[in-house]
C-alpha positions as CSV (number, residue, x, y, z in Angstrom):
1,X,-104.8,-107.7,21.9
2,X,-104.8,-111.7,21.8
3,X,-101.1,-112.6,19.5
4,X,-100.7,-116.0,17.9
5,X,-97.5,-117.1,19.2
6,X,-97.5,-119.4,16.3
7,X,-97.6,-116.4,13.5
8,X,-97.0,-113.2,15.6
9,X,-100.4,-111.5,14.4
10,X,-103.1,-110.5,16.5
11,X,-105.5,-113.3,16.9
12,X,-108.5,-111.6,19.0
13,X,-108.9,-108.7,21.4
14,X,-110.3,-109.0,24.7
15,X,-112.8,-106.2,26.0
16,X,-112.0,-105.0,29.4
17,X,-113.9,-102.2,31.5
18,X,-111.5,-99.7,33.2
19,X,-111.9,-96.9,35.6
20,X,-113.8,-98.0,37.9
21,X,-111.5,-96.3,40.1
22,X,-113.2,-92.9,39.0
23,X,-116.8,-94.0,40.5
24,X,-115.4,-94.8,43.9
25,X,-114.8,-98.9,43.3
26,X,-111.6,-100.2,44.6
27,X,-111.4,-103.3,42.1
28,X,-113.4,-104.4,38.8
29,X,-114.2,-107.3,40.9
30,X,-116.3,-104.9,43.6
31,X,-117.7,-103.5,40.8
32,X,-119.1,-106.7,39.5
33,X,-120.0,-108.0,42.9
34,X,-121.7,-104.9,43.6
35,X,-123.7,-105.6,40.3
36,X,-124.3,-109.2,41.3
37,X,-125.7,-108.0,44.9
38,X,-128.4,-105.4,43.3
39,X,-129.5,-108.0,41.0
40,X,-128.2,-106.0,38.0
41,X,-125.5,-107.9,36.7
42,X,-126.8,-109.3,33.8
43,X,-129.0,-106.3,32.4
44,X,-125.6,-104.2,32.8
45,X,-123.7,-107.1,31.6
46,X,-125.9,-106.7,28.0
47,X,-125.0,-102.8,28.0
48,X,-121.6,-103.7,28.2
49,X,-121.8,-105.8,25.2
50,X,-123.3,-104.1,23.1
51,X,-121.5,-101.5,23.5
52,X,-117.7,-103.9,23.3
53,X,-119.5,-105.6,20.1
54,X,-120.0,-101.2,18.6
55,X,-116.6,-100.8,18.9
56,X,-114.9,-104.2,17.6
57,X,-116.4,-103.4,14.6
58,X,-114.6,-99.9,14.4
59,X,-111.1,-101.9,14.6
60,X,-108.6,-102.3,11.7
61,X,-109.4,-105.8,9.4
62,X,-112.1,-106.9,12.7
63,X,-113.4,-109.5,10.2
64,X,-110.6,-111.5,10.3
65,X,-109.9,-111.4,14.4
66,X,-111.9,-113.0,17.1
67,X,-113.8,-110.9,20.1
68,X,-113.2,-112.2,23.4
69,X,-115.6,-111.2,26.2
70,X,-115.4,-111.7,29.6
71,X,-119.0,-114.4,30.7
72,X,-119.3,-113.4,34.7
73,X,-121.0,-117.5,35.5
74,X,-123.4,-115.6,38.1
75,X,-125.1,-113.7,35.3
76,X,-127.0,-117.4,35.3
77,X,-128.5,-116.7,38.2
78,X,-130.2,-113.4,37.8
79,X,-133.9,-113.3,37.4
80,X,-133.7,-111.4,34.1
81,X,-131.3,-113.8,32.4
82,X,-132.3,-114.7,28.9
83,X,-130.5,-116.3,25.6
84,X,-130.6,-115.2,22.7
85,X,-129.5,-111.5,23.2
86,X,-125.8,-111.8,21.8
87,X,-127.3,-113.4,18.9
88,X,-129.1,-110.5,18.1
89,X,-126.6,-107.8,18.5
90,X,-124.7,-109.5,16.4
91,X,-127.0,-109.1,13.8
92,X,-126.9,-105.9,14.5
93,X,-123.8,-104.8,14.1
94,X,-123.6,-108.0,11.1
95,X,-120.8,-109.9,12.8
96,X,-121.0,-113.8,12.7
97,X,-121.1,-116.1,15.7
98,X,-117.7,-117.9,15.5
99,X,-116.2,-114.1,15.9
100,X,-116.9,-114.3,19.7
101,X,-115.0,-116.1,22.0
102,X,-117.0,-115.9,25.8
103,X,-114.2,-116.3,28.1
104,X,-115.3,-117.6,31.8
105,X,-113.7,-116.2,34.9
106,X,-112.5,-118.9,37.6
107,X,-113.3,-116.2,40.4
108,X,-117.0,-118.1,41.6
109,X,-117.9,-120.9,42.1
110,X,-120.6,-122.3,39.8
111,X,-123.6,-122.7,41.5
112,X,-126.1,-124.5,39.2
113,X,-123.7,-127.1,37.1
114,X,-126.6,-128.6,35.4
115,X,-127.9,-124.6,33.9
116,X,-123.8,-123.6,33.0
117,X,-123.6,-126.8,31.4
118,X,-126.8,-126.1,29.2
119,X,-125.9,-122.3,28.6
120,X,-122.1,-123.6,27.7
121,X,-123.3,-126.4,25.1
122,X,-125.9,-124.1,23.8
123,X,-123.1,-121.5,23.0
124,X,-121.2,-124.0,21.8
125,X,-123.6,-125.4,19.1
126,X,-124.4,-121.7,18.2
127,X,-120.9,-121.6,17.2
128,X,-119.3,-119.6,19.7
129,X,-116.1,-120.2,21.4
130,X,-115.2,-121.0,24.8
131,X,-112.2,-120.2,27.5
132,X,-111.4,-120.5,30.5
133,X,-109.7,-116.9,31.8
134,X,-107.3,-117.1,34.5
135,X,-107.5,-120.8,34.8
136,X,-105.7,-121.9,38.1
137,X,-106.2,-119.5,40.3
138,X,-110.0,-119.6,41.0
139,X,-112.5,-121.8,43.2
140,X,-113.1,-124.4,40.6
141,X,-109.9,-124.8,38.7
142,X,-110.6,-128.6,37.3
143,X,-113.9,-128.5,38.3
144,X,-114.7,-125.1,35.9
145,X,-112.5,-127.3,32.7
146,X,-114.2,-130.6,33.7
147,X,-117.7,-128.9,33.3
148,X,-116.8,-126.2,30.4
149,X,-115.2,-128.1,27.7
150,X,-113.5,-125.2,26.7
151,X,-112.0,-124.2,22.8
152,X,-109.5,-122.3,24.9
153,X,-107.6,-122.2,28.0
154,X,-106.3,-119.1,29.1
155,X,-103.5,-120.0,31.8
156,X,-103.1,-117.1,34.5
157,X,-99.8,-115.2,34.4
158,X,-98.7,-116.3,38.1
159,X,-97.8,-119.5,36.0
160,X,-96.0,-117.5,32.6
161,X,-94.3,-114.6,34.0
162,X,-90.8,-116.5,35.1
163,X,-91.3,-120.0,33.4
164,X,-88.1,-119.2,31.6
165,X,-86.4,-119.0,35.4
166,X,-88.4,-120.8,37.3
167,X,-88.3,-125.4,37.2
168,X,-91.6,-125.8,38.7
């Protein structure tokens, strides 16, 4: 869960994929790479989301909380990438747009700013929000904010965990 530190409630909930353990991955992030390397990334990417989008809607009051889910910026450059396909399982499963929030990891380097610009302001005028996960501890750090515009900015915990103790 995503809480408002403003009222305390739950805001959003962000879909993760654990165990990858269990299939002989060391990280989530071999996993993905692994994906990215076979050219699969974004067909198991949309399996993933539909599936994430099935069970959001199996959550306590999920009409009134935001879905966030986790945009790998390399799915742009696989040969099967199309748009469209969120708006449709949406439909699906009757959820509205501005429900979704499409966090974007920091981890890679964007290679093709003019096509992640176009894919972000065409989710953007679809009504879907935008953050940046992790933000500071990637390749692009400014670079990824100058270029996403983003509704949200998720700061990585390396910077939270001891602000209370820690000056800088």
């Amino acid at each position: 869960p995503i809480v408002s530190m403003n009222s305390g409630k739950i805001y959003a909930v962000e879909a993760l994929l654990r165990g990858v353990e269990d299939i002989g991955f060391n990280s989530i992030a071999e996993f993905f790479d692994k994906a990215y390397n076979e050219g699969v990334l974004y067909t198991f990417d949309l399996a993933l989301r539909e599936k994430v989008i099935k069970k959001f809607t199996f959550l306590h009051d999920y009409n009134n909380i935001k879905l966030f889910i986790n945009l790998d910026n390399r799915l742009l450059e696989m040969p099967d990438f199309a748009s469209g396909t969120t708006e449709k399982l949406l439909k699906k499963h009757k959820l509205r747009k501005e429900m979704i929030c499409f966090e974007i990891s920091e981890r890679h380097e964007i290679a093709n700013n003019v096509l992640f610009e176009e894919i972000l302001t065409h989710y953007k005028e679809e009504n879907y929000s935008i953050a940046i996960d992790d933000f500071g501890v990637g390749v692009s750090g400014y670079k990824m904010l100058y270029h996403s515009t983003p509704d949200i900015i998720k700061i990585d915990r390396f910077f939270l965990e001891s602000i209370c103790r820690d000056v800088k």
